[in-house]
LOTORSE-153399 format. One line per field, with one value per residue: residue in one letter; chain; x, y, z of N, C-alpha, C in turn. Coordinates in nm, 2 decimals. Each point is the difference from the previous one (the first is absolute). Example, Ala and Ser with C-alpha at 12.3 -4.5 7.8 and 13.67 -1.06 7.14 Angstrom:
<rs>
type	c(A|S) $
mol	c(A|A) $
n_xx	c(1.32|-0.04) $
n_yy	c(-0.57|0.11) $
n_zz	c(0.78|-0.07) $
ca_xx	c(-0.09|0.09) $
ca_yy	c(0.12|0.11) $
ca_zz	c(0.00|0.00) $
c_xx	c(0.09|-0.08) $
c_yy	c(0.12|0.11) $
c_zz	c(0.00|0.08) $
</rs>
This chain:
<rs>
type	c(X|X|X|X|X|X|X|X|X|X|X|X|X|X|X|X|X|X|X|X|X|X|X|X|X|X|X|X|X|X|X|X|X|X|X|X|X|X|X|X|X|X|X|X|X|X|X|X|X|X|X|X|X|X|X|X|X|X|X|X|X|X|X|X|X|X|X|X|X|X|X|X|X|X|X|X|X|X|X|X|X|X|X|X|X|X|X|X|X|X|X|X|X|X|X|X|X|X|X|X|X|X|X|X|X|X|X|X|X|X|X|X|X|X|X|X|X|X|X|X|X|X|X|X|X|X|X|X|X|X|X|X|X|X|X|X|X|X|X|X|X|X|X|X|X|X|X|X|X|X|X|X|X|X|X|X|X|X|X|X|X|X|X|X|X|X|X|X|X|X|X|X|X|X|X|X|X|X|X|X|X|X|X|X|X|X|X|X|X|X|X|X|X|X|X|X|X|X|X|X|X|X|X|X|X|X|X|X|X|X|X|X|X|X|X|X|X|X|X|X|X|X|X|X|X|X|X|X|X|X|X|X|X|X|X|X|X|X|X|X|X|X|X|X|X|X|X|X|X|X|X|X|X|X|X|X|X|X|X|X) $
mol	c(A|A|A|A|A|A|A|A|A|A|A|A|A|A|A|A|A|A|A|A|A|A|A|A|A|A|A|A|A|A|A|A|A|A|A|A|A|A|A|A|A|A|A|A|A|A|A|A|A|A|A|A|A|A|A|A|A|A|A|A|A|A|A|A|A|A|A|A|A|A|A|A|A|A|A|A|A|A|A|A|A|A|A|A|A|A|A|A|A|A|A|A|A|A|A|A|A|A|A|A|A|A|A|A|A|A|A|A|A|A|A|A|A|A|A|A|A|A|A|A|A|A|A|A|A|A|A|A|A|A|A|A|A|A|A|A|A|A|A|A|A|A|A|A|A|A|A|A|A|A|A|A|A|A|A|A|A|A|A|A|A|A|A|A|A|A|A|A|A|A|A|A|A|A|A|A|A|A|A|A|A|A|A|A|A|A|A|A|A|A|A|A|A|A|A|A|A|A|A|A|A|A|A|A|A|A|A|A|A|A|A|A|A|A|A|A|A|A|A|A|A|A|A|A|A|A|A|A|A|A|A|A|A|A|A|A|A|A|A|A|A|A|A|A|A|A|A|A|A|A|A|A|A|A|A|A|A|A|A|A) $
n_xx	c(7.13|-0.10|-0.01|-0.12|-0.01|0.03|-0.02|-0.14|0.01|-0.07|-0.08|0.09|-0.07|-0.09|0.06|-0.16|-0.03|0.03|0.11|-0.05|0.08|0.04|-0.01|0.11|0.02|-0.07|0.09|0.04|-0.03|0.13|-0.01|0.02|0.09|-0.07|0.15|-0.10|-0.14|0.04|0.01|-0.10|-0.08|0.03|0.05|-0.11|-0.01|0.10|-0.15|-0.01|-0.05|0.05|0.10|0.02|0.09|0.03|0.04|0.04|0.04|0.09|0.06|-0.01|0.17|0.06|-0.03|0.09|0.05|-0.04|0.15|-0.01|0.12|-0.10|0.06|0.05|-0.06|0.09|-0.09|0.02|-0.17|0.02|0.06|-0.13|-0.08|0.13|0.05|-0.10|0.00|0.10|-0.03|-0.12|0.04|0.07|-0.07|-0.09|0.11|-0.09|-0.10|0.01|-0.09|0.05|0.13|-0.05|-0.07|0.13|0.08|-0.07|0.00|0.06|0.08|0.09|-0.09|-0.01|-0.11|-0.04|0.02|0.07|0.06|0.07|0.03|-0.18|0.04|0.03|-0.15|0.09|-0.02|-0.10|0.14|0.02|-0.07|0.15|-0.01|-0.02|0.11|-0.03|-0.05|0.15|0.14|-0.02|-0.03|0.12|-0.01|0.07|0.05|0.07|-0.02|0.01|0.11|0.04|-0.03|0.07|0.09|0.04|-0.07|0.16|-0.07|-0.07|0.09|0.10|-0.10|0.00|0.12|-0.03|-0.12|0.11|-0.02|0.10|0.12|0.08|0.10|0.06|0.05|0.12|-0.08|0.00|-0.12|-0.09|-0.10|-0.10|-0.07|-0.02|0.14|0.05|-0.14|0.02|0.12|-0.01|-0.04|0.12|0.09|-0.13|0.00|0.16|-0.03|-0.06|0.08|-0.02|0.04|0.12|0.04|-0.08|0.13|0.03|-0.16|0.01|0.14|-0.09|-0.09|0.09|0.07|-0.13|0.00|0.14|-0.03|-0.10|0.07|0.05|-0.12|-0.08|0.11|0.02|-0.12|-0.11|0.07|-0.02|-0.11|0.04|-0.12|0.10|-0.10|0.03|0.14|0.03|-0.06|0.05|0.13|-0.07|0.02|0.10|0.07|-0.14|0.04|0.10|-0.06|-0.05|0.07|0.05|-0.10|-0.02|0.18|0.00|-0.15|0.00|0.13|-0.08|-0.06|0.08|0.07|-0.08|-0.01|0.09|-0.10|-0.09) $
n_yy	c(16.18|-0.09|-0.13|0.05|0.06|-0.12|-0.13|0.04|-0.13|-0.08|0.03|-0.10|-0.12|0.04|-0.10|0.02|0.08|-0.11|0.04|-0.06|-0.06|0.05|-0.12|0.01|0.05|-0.12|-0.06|0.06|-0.13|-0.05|0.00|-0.13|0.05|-0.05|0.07|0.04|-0.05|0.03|0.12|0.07|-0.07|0.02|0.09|0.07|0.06|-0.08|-0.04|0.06|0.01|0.14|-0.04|-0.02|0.11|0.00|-0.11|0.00|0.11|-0.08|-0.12|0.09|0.00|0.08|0.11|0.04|0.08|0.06|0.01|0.12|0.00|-0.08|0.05|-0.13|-0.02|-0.05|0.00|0.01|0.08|0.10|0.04|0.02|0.04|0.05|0.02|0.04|0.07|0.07|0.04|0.01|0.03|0.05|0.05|0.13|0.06|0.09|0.00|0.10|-0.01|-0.12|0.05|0.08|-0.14|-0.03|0.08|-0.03|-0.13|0.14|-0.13|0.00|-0.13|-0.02|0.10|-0.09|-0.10|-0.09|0.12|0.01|0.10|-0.04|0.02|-0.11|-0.08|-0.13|0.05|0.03|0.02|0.14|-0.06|-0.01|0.11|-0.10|0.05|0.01|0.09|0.09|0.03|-0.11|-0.02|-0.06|-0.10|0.01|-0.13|0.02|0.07|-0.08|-0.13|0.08|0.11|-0.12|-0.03|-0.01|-0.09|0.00|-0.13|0.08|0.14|-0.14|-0.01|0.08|0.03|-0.13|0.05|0.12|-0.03|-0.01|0.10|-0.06|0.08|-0.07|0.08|-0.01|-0.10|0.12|-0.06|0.03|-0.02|0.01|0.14|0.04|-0.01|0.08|0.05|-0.04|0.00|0.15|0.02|-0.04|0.07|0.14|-0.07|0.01|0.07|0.02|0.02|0.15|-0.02|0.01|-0.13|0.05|0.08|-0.17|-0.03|0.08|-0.02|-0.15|0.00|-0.02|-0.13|-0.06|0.03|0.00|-0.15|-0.01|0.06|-0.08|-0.04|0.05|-0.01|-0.11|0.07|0.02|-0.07|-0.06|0.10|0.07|0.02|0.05|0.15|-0.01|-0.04|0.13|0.04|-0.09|0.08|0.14|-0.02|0.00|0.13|0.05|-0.04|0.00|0.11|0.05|-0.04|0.04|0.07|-0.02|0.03|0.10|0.08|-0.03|0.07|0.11|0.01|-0.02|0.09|0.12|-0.04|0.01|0.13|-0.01) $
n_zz	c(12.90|-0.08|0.06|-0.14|0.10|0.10|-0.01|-0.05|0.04|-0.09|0.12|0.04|-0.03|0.08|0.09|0.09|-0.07|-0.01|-0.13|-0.12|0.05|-0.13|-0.05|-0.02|-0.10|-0.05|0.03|-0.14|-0.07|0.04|-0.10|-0.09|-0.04|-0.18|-0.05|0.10|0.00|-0.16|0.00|0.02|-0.11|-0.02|0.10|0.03|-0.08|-0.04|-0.05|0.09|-0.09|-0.01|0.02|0.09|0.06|-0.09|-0.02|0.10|-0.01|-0.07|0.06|0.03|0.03|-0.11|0.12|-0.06|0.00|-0.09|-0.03|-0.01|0.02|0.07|0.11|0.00|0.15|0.08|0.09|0.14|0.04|-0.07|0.05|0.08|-0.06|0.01|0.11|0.04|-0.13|0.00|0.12|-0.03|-0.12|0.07|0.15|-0.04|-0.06|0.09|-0.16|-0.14|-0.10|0.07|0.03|-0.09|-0.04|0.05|-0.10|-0.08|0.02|0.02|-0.12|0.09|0.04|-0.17|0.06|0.08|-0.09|0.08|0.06|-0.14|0.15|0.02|0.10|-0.06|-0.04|-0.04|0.14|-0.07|-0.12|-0.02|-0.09|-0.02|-0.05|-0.09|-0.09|-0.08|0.03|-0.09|0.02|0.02|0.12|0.09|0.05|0.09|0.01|0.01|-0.10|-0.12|0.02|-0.04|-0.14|-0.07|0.08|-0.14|-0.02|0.06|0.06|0.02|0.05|0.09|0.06|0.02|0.06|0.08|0.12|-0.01|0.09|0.03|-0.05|0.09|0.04|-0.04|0.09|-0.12|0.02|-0.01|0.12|-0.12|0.02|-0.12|0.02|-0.10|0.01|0.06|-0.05|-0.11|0.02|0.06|-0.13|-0.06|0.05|-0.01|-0.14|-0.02|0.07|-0.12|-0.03|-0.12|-0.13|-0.05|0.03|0.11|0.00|-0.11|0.00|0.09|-0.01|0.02|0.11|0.04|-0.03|0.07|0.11|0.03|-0.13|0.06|0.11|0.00|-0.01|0.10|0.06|-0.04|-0.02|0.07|0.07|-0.07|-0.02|-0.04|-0.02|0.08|-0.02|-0.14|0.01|0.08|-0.19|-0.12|0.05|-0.01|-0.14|-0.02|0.02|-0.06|-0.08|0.01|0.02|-0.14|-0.04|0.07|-0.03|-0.13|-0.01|0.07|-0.10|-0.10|0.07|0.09|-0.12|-0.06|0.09|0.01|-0.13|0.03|0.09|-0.15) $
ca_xx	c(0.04|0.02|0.11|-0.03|0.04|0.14|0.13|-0.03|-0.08|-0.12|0.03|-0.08|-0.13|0.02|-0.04|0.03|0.10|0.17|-0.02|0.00|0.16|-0.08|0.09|0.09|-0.10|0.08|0.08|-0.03|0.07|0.09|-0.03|0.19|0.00|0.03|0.09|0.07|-0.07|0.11|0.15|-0.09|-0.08|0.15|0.04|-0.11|-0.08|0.10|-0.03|-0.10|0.05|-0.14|-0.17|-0.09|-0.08|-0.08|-0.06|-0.11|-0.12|-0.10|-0.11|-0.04|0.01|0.06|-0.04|0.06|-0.04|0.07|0.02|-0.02|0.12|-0.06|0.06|-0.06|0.01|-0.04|-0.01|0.07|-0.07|0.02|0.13|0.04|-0.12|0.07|0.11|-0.14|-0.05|0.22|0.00|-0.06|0.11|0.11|0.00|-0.15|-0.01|-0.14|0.00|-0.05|-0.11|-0.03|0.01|-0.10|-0.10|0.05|-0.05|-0.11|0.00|0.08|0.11|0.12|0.09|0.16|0.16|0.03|0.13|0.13|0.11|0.10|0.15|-0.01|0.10|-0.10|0.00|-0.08|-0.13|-0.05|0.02|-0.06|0.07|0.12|0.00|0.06|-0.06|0.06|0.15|0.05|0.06|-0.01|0.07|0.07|0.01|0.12|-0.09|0.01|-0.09|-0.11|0.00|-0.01|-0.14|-0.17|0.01|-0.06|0.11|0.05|-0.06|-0.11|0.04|0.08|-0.11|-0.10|0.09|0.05|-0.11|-0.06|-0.07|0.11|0.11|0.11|0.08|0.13|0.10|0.08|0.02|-0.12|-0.11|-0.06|-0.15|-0.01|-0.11|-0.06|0.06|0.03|-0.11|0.01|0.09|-0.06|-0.18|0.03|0.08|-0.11|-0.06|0.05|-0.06|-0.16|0.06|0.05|0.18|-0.01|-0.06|-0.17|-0.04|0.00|-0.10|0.03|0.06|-0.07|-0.08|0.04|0.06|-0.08|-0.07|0.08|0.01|-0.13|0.00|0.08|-0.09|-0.08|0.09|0.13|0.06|0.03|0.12|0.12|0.02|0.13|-0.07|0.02|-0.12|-0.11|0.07|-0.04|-0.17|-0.07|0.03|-0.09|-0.16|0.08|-0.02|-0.20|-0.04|0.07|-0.07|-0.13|-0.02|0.05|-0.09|-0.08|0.04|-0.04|-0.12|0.03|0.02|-0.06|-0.12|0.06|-0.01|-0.12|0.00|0.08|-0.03|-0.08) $
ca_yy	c(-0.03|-0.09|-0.10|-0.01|0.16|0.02|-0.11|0.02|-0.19|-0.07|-0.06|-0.12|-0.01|-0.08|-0.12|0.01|0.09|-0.07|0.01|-0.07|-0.04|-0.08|-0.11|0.04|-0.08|-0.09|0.02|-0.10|-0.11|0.08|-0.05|0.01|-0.07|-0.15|0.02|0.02|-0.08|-0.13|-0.06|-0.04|-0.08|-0.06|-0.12|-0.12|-0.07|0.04|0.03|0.10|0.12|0.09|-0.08|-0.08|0.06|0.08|-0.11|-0.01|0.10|-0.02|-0.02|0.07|-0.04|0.12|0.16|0.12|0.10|0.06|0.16|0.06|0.00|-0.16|-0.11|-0.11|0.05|-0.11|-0.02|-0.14|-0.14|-0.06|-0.08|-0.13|-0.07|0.01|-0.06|-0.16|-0.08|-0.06|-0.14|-0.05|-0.07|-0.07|-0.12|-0.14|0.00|-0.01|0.09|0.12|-0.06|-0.03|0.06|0.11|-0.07|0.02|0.11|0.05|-0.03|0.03|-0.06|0.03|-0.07|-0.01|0.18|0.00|-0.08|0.00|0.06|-0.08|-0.02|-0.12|-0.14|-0.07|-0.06|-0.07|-0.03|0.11|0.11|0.07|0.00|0.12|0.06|0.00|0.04|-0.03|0.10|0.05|-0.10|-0.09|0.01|-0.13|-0.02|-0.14|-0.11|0.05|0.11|-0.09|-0.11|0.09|0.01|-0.10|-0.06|-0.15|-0.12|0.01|-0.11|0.03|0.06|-0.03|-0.08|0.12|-0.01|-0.11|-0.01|0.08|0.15|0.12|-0.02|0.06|0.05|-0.02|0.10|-0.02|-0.07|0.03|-0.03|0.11|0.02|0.17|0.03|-0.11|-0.14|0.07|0.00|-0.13|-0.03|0.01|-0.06|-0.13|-0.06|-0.08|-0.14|-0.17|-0.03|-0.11|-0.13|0.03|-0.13|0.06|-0.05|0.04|0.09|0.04|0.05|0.14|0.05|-0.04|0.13|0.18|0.02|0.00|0.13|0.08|-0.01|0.08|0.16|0.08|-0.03|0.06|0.15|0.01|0.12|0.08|-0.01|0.01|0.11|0.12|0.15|-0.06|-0.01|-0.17|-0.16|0.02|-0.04|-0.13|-0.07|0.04|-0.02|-0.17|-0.04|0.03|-0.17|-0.15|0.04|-0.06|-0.13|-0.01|-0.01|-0.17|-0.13|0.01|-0.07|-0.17|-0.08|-0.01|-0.06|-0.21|0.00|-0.03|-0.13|-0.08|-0.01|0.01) $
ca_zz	c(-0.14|-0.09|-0.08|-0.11|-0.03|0.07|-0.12|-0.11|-0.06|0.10|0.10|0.09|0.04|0.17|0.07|0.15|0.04|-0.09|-0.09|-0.09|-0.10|-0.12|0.01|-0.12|-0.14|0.00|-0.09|-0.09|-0.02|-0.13|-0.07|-0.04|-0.17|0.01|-0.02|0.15|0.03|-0.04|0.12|0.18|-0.03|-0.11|0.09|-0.01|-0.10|-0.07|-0.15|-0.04|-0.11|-0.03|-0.16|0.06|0.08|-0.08|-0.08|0.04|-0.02|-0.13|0.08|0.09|0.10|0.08|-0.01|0.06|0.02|-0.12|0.02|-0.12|-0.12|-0.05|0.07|0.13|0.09|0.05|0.11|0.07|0.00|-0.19|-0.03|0.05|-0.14|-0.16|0.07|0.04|-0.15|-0.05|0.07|-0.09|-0.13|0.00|0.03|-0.02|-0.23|-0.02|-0.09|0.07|0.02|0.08|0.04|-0.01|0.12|0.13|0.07|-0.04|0.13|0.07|0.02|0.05|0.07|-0.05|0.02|0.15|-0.02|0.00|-0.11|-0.07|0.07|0.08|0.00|-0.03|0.08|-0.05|0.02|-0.08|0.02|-0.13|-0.11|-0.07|-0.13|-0.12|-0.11|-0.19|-0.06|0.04|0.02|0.15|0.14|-0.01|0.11|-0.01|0.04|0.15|0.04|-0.01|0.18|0.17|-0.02|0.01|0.08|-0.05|-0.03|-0.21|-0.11|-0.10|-0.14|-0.12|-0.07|-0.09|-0.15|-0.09|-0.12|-0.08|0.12|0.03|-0.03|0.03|-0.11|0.04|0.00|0.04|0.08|0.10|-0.07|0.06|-0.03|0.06|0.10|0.00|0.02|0.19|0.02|-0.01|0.11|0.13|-0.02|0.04|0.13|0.05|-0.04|0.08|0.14|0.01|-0.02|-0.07|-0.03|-0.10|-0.11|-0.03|-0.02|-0.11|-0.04|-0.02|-0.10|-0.16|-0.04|0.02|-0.15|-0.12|-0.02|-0.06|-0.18|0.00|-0.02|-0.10|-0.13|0.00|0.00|-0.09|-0.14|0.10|0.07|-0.07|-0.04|0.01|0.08|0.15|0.06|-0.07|0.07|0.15|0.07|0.01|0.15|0.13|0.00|0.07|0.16|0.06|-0.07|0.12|0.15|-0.07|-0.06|0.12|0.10|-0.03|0.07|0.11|0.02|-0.04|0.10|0.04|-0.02|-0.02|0.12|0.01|-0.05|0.07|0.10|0.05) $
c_xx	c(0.00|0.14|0.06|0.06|0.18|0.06|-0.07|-0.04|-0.12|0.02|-0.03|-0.15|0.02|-0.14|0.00|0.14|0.15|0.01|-0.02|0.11|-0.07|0.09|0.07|-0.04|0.11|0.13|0.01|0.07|0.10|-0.01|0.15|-0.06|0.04|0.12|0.08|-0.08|0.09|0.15|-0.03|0.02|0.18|0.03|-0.07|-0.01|0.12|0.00|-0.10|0.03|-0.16|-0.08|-0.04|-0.14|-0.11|-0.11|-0.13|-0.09|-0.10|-0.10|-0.12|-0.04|0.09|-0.11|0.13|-0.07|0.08|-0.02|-0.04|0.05|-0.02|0.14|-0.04|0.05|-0.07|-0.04|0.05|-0.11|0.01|0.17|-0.03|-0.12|0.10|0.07|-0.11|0.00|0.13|-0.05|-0.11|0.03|0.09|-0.01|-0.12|-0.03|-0.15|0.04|-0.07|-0.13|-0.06|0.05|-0.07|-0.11|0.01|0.03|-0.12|-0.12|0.09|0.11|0.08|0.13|0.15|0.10|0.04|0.11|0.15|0.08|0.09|0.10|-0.02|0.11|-0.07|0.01|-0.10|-0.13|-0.11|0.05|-0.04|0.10|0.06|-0.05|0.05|-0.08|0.04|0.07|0.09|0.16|-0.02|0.10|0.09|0.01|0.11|-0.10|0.04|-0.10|-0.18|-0.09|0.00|-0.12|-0.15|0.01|0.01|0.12|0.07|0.02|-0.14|0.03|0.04|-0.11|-0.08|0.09|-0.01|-0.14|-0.05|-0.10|0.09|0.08|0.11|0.08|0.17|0.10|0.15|-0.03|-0.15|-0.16|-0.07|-0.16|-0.05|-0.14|-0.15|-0.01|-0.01|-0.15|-0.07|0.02|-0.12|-0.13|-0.02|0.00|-0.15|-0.08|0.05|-0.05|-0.11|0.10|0.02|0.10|0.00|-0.06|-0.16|0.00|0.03|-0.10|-0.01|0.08|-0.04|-0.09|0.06|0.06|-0.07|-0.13|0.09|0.02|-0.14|0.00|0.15|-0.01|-0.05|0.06|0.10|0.06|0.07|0.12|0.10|0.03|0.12|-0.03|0.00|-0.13|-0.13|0.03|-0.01|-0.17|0.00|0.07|-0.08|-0.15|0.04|-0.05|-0.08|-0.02|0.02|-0.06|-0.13|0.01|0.07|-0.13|-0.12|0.02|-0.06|-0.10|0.01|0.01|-0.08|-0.12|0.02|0.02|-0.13|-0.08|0.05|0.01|-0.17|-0.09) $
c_yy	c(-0.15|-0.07|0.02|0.15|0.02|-0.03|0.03|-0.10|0.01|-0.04|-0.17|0.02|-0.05|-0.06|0.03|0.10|0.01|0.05|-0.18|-0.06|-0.10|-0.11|0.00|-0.08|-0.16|-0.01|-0.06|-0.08|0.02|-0.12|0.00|-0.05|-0.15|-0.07|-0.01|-0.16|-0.15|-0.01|-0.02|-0.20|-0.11|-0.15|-0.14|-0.06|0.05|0.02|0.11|0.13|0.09|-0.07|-0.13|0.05|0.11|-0.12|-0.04|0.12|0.01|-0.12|0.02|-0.08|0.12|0.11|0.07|0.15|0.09|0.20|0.08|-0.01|-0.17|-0.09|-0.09|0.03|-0.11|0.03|-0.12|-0.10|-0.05|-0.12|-0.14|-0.09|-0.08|-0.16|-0.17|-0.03|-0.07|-0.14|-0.13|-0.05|-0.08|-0.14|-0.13|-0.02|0.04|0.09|0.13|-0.01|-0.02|0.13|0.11|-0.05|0.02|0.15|0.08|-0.05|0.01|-0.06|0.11|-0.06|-0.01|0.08|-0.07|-0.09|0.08|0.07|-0.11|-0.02|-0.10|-0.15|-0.13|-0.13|-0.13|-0.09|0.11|0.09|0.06|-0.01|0.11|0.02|-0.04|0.02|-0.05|0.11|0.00|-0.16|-0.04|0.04|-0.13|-0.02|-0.18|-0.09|0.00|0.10|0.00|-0.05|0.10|0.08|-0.05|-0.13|-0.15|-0.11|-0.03|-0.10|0.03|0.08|-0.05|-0.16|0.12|0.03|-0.09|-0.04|0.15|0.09|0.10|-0.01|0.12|0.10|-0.04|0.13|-0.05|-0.12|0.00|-0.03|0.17|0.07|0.13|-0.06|-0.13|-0.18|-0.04|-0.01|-0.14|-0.14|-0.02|-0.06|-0.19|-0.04|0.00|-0.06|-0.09|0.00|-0.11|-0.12|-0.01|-0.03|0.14|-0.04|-0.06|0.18|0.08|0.02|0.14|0.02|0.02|0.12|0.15|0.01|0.03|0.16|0.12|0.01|0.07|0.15|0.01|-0.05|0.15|0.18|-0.04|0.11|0.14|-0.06|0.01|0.15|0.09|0.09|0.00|0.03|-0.11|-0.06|0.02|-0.02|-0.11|-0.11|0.01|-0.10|-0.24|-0.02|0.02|-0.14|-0.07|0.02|-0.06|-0.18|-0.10|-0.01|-0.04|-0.13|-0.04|-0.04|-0.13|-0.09|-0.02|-0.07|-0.17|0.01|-0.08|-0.10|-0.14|-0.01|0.00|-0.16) $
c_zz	c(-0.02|-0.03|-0.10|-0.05|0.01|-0.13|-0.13|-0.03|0.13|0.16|0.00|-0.01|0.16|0.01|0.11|0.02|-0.06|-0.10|-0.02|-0.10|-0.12|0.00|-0.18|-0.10|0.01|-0.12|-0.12|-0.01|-0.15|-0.10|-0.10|-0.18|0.02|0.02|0.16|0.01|-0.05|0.10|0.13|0.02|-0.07|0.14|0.02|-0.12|-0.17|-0.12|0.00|-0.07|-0.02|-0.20|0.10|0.10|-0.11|-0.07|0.17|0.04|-0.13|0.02|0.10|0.14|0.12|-0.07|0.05|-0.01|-0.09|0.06|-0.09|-0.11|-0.08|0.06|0.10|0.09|0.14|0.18|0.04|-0.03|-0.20|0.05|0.15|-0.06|-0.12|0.09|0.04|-0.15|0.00|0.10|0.02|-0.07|0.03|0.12|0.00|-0.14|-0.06|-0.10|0.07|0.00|0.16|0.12|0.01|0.09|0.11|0.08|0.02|0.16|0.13|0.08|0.08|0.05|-0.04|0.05|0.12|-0.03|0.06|-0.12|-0.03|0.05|0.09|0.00|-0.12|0.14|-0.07|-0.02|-0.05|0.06|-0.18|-0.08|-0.07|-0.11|-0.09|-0.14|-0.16|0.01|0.08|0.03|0.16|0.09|-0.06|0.14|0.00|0.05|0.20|0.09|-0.02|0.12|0.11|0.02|0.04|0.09|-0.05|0.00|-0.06|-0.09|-0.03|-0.10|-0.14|-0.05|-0.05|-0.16|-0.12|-0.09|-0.04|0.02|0.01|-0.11|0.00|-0.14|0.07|-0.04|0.12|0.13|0.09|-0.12|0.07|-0.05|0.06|0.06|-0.04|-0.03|0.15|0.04|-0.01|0.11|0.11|-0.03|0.04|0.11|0.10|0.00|0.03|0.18|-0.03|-0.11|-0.16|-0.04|-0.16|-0.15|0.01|-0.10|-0.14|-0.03|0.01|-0.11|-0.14|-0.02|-0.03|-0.12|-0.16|0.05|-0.03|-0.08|-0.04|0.00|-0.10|-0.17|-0.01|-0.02|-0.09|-0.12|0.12|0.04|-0.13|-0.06|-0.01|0.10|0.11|0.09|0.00|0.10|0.13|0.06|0.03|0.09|0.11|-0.02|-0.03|0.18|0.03|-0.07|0.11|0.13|0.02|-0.02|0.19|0.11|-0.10|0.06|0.15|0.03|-0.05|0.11|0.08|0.00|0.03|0.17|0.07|0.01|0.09|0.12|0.06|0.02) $
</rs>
């Protein structure tokens, strides 16, 4: 009697005699809503909200995968594509534009960055997340100095020409994250001998490209319509990312120049 006759299923195909063991179908990859992918992603990256992550599928820079019922649906490799664009942005300010370039040419490298629980380390280390929205971290001026390692006669020559400014609470001086960022950006320019007052020219600029986008969004920000006013924060911070890495080539180019 037949294998096939005993148990009623098919025998093993054999091999030299062996049955044949099939090797088990691979397993699928689970795939999570955008909703799991924004709290995945939050730590890292504190402004990320699903109208952002939906704003870059409209750029078609995300493909999720849509279920029947027309919900998004993300693979690890969709959420570490989403995780190299957030970082991208935030630490090389490249617009999306350019970023599409880059992946498109099989950028990755950004995913291999140090997680955000990385100690910092002032020597290139990655730059913290900071954002327009939302109310700021506070950080004391102690914590500051200890942070960024700096000198606390530059701070208070950063103060005095208006690069930084403190908030006095009850006695205590205190700067949030991007004051604190600041700080650290300094403190590795004064090694080449950087003084704060070379670094009003920045201020000047930033003062006057920040009167520039906010020419430009001004009906939008001021709006009632809290979703208006959340675009046109989202689409403030794709401006400053944008106008951030003109700066860059600019620079670059007069670089060049100057060394060739």
């Amino acid at each position: 009697m037949s294998a096939t006759e005993i148990t009623g299923e098919p025998s093993a195909p054999l091999e030299n005699g062996a049955p044949v063991v099939e090797p088990p179908p691979p397993a699928r990859t689970k795939a999570v809503t955008i909703g799991a992918v924004t709290k995945a992603l939050r730590q890292e990256f504190p402004d990320i909200s699903i109208s952002k992550i939906r704003y870059l599928e409209d750029q078609k820079l995300l493909s999720p995968r849509r279920t029947p019922g027309g919900y998004r649906v993300y693979t690890p490799a969709d959420i570490q594509r989403l995780r190299t664009i957030l970082r991208l942005q935030r630490d090389e300010f490249l617009p999306l534009r350019v970023i599409r370039q880059e992946l498109a040419a099989g950028r990755t490298d950004a995913a291999e960055v140090a997680p955000a629980t990385t100690p910092p380390d002032n020597r290139g280390s990655r730059r913290a997340a900071v954002t327009v929205k939302g109310p700021p971290s506070l950080y004391s001026s102690e914590q500051v100095l200890e942070d960024t390692q700096a000198d606390p006669k530059l701070v208070k020559e950063l103060e005095e020409y208006g690069v930084i400014k403190g908030e006095n609470r009850n006695g205590v001086i205190y700067y949030d994250e991007t004051e604190r960022e600041i700080v650290r950006a300094v403190t590795e320019l004064a090694r080449y001998g950087v003084a704060g007052r070379n670094l009003r020219v920045f201020r000047t600029s930033a003062d006057r490209e920040a009167a520039l986008l906010q020419q430009i969004l001004a009906p939008a920000l001021r709006s009632r319509n809290p979703e208006r006013r959340k675009e046109a924060i989202d689409t403030l911070e794709n401006l400053a990312a944008v106008t951030a890495y003109l700066k860059h080539l600019l620079l670059i180019r007069d670089l060049r120049q100057i060394t060739s």
